[in-house]
BAZA-951775 format. One record per residue (C-alpha): residue in three letters; y, x negated, z negated; residue number from 0. Coordinates in Angstrom, 1 decimal, decimal comma. Example, Ala and Ser with C-alpha at 12.3 -4.5 7.8 and 13.67 -1.06 7.14 Angstrom:
node residu->ALA	c2->-4,5	c1->-12,3	c3->-7,8	num->0
node residu->SER	c2->-1,1	c1->-13,7	c3->-7,1	num->1
END
This chain:
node residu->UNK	c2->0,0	c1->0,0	c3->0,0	num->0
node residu->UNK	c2->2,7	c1->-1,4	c3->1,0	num->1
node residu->UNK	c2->6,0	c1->-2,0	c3->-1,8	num->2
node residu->UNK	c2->2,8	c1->-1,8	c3->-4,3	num->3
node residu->UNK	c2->3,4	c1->-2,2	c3->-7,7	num->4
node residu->UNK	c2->0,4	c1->-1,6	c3->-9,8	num->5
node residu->UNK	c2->0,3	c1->-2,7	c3->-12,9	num->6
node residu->UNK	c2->3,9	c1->-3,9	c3->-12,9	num->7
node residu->UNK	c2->5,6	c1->-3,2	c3->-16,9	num->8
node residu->UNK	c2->8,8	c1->-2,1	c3->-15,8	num->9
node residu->UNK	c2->12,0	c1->-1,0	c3->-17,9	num->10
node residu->UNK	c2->14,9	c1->1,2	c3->-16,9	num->11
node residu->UNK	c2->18,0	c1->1,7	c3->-18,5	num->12
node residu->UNK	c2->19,6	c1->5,3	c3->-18,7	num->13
node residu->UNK	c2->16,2	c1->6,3	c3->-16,8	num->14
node residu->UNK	c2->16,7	c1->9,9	c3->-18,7	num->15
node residu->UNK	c2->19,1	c1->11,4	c3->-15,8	num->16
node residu->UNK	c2->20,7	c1->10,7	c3->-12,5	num->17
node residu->UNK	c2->20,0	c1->7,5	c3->-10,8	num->18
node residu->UNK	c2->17,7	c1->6,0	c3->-13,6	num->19
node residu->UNK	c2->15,4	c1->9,0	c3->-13,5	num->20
node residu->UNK	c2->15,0	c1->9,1	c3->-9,3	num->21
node residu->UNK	c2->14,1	c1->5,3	c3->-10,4	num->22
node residu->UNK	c2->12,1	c1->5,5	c3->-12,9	num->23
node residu->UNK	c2->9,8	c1->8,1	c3->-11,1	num->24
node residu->UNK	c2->9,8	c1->6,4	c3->-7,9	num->25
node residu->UNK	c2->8,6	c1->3,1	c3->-10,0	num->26
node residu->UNK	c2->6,1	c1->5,1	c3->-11,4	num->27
node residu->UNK	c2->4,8	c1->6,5	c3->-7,8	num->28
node residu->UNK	c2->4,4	c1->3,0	c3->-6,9	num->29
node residu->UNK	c2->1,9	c1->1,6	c3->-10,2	num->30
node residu->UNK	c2->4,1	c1->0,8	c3->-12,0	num->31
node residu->UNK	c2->4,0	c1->1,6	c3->-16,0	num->32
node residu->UNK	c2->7,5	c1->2,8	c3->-16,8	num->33
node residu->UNK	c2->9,3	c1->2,2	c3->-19,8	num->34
node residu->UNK	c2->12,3	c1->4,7	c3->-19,8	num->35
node residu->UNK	c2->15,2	c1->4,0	c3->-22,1	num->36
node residu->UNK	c2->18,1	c1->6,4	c3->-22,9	num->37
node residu->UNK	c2->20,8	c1->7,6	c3->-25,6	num->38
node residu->UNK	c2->19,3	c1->10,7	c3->-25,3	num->39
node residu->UNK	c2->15,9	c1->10,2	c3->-26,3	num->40
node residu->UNK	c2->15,0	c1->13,8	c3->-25,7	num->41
node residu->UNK	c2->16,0	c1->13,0	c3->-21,8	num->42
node residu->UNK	c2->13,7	c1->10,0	c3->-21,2	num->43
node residu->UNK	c2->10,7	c1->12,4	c3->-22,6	num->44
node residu->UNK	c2->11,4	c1->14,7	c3->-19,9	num->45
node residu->UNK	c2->11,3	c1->11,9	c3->-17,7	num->46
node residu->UNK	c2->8,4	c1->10,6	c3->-19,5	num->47
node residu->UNK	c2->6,8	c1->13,4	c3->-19,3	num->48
node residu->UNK	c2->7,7	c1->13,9	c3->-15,4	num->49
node residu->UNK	c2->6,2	c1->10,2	c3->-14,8	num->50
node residu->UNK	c2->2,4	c1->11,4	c3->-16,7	num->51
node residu->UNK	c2->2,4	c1->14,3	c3->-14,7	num->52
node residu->UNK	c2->2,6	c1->12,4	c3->-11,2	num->53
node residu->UNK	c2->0,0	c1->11,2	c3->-12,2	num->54
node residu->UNK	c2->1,1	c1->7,7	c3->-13,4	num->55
node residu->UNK	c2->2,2	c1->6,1	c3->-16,8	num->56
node residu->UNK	c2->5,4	c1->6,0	c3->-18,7	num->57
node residu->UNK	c2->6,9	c1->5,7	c3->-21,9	num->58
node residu->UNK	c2->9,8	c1->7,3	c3->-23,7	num->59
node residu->UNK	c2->12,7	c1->4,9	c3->-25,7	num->60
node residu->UNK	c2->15,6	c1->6,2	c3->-27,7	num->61
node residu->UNK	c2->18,1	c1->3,1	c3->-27,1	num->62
node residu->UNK	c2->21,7	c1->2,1	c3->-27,4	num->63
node residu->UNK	c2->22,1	c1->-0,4	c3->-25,2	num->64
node residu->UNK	c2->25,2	c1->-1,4	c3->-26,7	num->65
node residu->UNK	c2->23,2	c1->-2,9	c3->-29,2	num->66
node residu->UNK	c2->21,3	c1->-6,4	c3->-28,7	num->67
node residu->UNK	c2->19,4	c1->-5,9	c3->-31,7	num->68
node residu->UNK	c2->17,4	c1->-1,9	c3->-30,3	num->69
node residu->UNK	c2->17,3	c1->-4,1	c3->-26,6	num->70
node residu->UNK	c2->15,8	c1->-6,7	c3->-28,3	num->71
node residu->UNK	c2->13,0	c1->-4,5	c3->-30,3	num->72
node residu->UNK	c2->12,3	c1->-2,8	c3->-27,2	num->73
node residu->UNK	c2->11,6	c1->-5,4	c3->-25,3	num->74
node residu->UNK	c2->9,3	c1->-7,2	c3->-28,3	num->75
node residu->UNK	c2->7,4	c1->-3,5	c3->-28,3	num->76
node residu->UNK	c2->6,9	c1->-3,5	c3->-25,0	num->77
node residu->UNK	c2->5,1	c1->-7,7	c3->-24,8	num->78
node residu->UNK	c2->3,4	c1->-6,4	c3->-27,9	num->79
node residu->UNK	c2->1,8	c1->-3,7	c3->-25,8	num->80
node residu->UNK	c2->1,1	c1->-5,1	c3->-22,8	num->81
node residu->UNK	c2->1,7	c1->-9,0	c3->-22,7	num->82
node residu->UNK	c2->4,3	c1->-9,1	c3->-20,3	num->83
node residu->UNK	c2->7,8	c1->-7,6	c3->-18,7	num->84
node residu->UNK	c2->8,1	c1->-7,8	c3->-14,8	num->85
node residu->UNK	c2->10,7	c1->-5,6	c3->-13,8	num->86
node residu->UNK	c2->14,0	c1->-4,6	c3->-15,5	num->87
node residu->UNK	c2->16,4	c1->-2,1	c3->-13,9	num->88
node residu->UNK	c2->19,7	c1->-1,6	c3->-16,0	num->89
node residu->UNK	c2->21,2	c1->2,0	c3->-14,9	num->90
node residu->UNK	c2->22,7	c1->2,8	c3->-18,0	num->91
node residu->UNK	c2->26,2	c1->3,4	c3->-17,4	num->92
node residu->UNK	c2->29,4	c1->5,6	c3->-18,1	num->93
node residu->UNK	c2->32,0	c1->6,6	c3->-15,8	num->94
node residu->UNK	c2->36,3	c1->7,0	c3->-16,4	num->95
node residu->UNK	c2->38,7	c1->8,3	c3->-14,4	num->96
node residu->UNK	c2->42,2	c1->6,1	c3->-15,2	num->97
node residu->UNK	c2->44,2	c1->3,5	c3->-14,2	num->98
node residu->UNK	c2->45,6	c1->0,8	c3->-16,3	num->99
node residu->UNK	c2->48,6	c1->2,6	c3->-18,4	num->100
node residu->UNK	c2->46,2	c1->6,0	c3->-18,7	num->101
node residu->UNK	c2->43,4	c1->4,0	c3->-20,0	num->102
node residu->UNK	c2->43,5	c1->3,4	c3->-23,7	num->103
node residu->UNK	c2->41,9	c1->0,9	c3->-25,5	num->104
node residu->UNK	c2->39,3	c1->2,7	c3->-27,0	num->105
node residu->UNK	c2->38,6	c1->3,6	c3->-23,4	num->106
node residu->UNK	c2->38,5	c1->0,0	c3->-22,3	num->107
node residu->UNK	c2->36,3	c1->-1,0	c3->-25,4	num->108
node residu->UNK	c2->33,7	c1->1,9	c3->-24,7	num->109
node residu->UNK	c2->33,6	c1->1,1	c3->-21,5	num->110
node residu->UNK	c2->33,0	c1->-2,6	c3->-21,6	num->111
node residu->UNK	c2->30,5	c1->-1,9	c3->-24,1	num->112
node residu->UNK	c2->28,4	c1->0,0	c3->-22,3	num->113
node residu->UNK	c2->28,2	c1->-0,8	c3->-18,7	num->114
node residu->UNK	c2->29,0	c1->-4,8	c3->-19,1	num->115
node residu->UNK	c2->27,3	c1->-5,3	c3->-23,0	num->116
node residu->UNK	c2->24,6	c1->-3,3	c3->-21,7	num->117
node residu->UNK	c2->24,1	c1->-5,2	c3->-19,2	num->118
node residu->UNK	c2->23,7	c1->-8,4	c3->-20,8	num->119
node residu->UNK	c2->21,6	c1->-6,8	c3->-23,8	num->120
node residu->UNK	c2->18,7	c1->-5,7	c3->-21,9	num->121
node residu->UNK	c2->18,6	c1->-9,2	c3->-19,9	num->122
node residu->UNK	c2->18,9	c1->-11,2	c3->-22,8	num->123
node residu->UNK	c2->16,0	c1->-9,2	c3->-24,4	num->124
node residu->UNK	c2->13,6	c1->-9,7	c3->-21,4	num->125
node residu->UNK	c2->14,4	c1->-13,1	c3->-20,5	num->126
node residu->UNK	c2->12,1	c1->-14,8	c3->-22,7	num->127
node residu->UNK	c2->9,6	c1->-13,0	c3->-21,6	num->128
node residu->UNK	c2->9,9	c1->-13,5	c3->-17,7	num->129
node residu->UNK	c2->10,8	c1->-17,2	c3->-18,6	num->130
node residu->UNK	c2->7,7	c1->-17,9	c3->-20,3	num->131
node residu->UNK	c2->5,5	c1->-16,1	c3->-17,6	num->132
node residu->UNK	c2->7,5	c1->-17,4	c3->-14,5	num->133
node residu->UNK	c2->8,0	c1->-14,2	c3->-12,6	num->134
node residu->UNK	c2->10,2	c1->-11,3	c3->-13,2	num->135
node residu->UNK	c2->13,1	c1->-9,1	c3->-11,4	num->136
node residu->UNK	c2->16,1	c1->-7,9	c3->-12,7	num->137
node residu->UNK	c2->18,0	c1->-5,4	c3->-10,5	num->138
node residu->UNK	c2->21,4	c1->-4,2	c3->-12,0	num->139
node residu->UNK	c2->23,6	c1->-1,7	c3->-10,7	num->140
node residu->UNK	c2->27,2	c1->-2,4	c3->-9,7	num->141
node residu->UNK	c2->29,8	c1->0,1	c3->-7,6	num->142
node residu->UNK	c2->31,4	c1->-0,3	c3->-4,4	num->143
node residu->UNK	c2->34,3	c1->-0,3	c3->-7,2	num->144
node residu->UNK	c2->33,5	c1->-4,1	c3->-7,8	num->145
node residu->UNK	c2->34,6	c1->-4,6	c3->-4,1	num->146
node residu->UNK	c2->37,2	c1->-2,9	c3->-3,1	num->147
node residu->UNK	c2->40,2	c1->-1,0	c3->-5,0	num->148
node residu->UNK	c2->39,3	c1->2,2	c3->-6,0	num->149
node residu->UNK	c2->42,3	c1->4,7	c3->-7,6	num->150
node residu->UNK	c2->42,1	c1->5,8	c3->-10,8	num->151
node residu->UNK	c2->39,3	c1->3,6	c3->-11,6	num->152
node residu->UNK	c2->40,7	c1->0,4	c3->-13,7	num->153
node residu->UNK	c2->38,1	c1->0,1	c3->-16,0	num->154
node residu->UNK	c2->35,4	c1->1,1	c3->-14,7	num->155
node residu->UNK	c2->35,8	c1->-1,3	c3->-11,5	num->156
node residu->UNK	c2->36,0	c1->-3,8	c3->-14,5	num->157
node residu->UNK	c2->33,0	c1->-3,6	c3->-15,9	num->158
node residu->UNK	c2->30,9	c1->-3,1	c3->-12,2	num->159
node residu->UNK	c2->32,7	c1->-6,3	c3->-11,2	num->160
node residu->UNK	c2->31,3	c1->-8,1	c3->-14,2	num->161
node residu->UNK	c2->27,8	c1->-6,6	c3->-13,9	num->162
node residu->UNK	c2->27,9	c1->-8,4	c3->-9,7	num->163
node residu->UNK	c2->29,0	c1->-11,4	c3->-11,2	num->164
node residu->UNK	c2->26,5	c1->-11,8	c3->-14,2	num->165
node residu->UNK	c2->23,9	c1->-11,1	c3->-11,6	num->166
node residu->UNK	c2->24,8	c1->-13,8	c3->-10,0	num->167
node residu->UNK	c2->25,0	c1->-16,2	c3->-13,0	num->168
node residu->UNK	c2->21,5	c1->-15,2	c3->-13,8	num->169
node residu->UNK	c2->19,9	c1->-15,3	c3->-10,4	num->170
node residu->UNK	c2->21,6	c1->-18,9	c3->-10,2	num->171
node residu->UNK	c2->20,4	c1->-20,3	c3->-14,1	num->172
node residu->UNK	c2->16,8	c1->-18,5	c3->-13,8	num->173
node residu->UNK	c2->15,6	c1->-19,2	c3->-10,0	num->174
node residu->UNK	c2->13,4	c1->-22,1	c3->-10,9	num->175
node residu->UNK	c2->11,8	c1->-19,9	c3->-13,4	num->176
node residu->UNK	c2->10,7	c1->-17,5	c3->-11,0	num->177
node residu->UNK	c2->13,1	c1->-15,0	c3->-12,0	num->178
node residu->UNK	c2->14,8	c1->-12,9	c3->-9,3	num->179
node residu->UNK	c2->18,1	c1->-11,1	c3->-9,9	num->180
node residu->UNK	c2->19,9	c1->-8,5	c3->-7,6	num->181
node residu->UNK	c2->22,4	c1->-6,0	c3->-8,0	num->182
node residu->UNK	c2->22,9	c1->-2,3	c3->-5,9	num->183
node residu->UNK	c2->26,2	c1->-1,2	c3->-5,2	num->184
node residu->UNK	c2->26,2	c1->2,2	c3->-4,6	num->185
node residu->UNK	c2->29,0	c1->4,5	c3->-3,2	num->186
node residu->UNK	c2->29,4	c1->8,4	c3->-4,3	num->187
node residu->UNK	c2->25,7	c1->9,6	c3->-5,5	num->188
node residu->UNK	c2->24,9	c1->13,4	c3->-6,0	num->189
node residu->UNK	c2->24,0	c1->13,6	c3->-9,3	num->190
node residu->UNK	c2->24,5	c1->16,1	c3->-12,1	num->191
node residu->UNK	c2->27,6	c1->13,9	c3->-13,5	num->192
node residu->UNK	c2->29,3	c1->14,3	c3->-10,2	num->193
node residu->UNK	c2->29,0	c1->18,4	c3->-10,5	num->194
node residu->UNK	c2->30,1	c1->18,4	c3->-14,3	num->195
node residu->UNK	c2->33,0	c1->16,5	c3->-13,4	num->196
node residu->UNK	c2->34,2	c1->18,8	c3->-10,7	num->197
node residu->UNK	c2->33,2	c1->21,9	c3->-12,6	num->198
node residu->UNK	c2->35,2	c1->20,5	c3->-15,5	num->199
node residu->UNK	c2->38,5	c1->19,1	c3->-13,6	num->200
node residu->UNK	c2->38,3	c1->21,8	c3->-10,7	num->201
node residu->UNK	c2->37,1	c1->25,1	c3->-11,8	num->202
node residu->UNK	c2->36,8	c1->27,5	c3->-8,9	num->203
node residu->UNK	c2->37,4	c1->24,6	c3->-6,2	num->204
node residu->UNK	c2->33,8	c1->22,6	c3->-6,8	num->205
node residu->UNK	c2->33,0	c1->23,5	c3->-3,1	num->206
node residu->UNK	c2->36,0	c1->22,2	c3->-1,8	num->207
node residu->UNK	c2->36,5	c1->18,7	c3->-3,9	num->208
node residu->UNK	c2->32,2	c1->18,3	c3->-3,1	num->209
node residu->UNK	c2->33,2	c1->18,3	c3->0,5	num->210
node residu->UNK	c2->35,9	c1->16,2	c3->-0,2	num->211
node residu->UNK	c2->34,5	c1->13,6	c3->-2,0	num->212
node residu->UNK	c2->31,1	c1->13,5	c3->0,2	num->213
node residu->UNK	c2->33,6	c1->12,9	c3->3,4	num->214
node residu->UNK	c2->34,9	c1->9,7	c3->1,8	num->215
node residu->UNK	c2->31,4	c1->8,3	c3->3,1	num->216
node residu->UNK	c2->32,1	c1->7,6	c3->6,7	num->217
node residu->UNK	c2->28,2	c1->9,0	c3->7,3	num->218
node residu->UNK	c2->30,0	c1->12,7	c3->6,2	num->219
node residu->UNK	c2->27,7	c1->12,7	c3->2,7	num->220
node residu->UNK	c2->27,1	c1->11,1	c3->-0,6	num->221
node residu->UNK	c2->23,9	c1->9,4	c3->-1,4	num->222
node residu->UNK	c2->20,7	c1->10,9	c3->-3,2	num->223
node residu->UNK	c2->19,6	c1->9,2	c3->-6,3	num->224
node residu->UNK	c2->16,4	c1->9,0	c3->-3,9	num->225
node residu->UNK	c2->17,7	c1->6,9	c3->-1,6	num->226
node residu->UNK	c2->19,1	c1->4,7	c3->-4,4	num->227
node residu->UNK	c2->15,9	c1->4,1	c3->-6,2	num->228
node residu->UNK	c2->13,9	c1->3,9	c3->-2,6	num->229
node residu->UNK	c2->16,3	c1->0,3	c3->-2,4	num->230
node residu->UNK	c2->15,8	c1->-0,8	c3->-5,9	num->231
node residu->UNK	c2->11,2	c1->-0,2	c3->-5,1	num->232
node residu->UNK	c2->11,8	c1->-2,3	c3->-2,9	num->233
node residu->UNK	c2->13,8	c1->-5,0	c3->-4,0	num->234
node residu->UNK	c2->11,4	c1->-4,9	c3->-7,0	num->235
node residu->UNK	c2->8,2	c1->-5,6	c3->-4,5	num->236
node residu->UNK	c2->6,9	c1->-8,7	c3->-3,2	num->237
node residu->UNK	c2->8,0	c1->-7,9	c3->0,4	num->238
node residu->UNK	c2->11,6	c1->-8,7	c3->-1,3	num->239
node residu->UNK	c2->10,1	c1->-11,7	c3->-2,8	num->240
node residu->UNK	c2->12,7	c1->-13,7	c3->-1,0	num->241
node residu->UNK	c2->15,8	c1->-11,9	c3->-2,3	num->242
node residu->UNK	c2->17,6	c1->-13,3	c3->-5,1	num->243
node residu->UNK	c2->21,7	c1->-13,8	c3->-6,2	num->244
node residu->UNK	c2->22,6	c1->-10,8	c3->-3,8	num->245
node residu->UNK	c2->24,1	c1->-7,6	c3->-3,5	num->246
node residu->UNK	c2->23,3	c1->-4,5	c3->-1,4	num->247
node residu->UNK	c2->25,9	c1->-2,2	c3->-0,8	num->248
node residu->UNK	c2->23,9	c1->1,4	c3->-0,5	num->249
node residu->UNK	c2->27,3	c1->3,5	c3->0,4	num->250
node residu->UNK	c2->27,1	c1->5,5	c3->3,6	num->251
node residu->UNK	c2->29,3	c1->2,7	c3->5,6	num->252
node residu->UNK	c2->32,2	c1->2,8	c3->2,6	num->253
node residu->UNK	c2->33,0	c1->-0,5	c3->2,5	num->254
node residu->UNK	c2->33,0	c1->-1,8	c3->6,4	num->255
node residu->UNK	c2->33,9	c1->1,3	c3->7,9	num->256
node residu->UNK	c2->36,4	c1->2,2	c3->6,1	num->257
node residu->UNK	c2->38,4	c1->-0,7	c3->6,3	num->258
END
């Protein structure tokens, strides 16, 4: 089978909605057992529970990844169990609307902890591990925000620029110990975020904004969280065993077309 990853230990981050649950399943579809950490603990059952039912294998994890110390006991639970990480996929993240003057500092600090802390947490947890059994792949997930200048997105295009750059520091520091580390860059994703957040700032106009926003993506549309975790399978495959220190742009044209 081809992108096969049977028997692979696998961990993803905010795998209890959105992105992280298309791929976390999508892992799970390919033999992989699928460790599937969340805030919301009750979330990455469902999704747990989703993954069992395939059939296939995974595992539910309450965790903060704001904090090194649960990333850390995670990752120890999960050698304990099975003698080995391969693959880690950090998803978690949280969105803001703001630019600089409208963003406070709380904002700023919750961000950063979050989406760039988080980041670093759950590699620093599973490096050991993939150090001391020379193989592993870490696949993070930036924004077309790192690239390019988004509005109203100051902090958030903050942290996703720091989450492309530590990939690259870690592909760079851990190639010769058979660690590979990519990053995604999506553009606008269908998820149930993006419909709360138009429901919430444009009651009765959902249809319209939906349309508008999806036409920002020169191919008319925004992106499933399918076609997001079809990219990260396969960067986490051997066929992509010659991928390392780069990072894909998954965005409907966004960035070259619209430039």
């Amino acid at each position: 089978m081809a992108f096969d990853l049977t028997g692979k230990i696998a961990l993803v981050t905010g795998g209890g909605s959105g992105i992280g649950r298309a791929i976390a399943l999508q892992l799970a579809t390919q033999g992989a057992v699928v460790y599937v950490l969340d805030l919301n603990a009750d979330a990455a059952q469902q999704v747990a529970t989703e993954i069992n039912k395939q059939p296939g294998k995974g595992f539910a994890v309450g965790c903060n990844v704001s904090n090194q110390q649960a990333c850390v006991q995670v990752a120890t639970q999960v050698i304990e169990a099975h003698k080995r990480i391969d693959i880690l996929v950090n998803s978690a993240g949280i969105a803001h609307i703001g630019k600089l003057e409208t963003t406070t500092e709380h904002d700023f600090e919750k961000l950063f902890q979050v989406n760039v802390k988080g980041v670093y947490n759950a590699m620093y947890a599973v490096l050991p591990s993939m150090k001391q059994q020379r193989s592993g792949v870490i696949i993070n997930l930036a924004s077309v925000a790192a690239w390019v200048g988004i509005s109203d997105r100051f902090a958030y295009s903050m942290t996703k620029g720091a989450v492309a750059t530590m990939t690259l520091s870690v592909a760079k520091d851990y190639v010769q110990d058979g660690i590979r580390c990519n990053s995604i860059s999506p553009g606008r994703v269908h998820t149930p975020f993006v419909d709360g957040f138009l429901k919430a700032n444009y009651p009765g106009k959902e249809k319209e904004m939906f349309e508008k926003l999806s036409k920002t993506q020169p191919v008319g549309r925004m992106a499933t969280p399918e076609e997001i975790a079809s990219l990260v399978v396969y960067l986490c495959s051997d066929e992509a065993a010659f991928i390392t220190g780069t990072d894909y742009p998954i965005d409907g044209g966004f960035l070259t077309l619209n430039t």
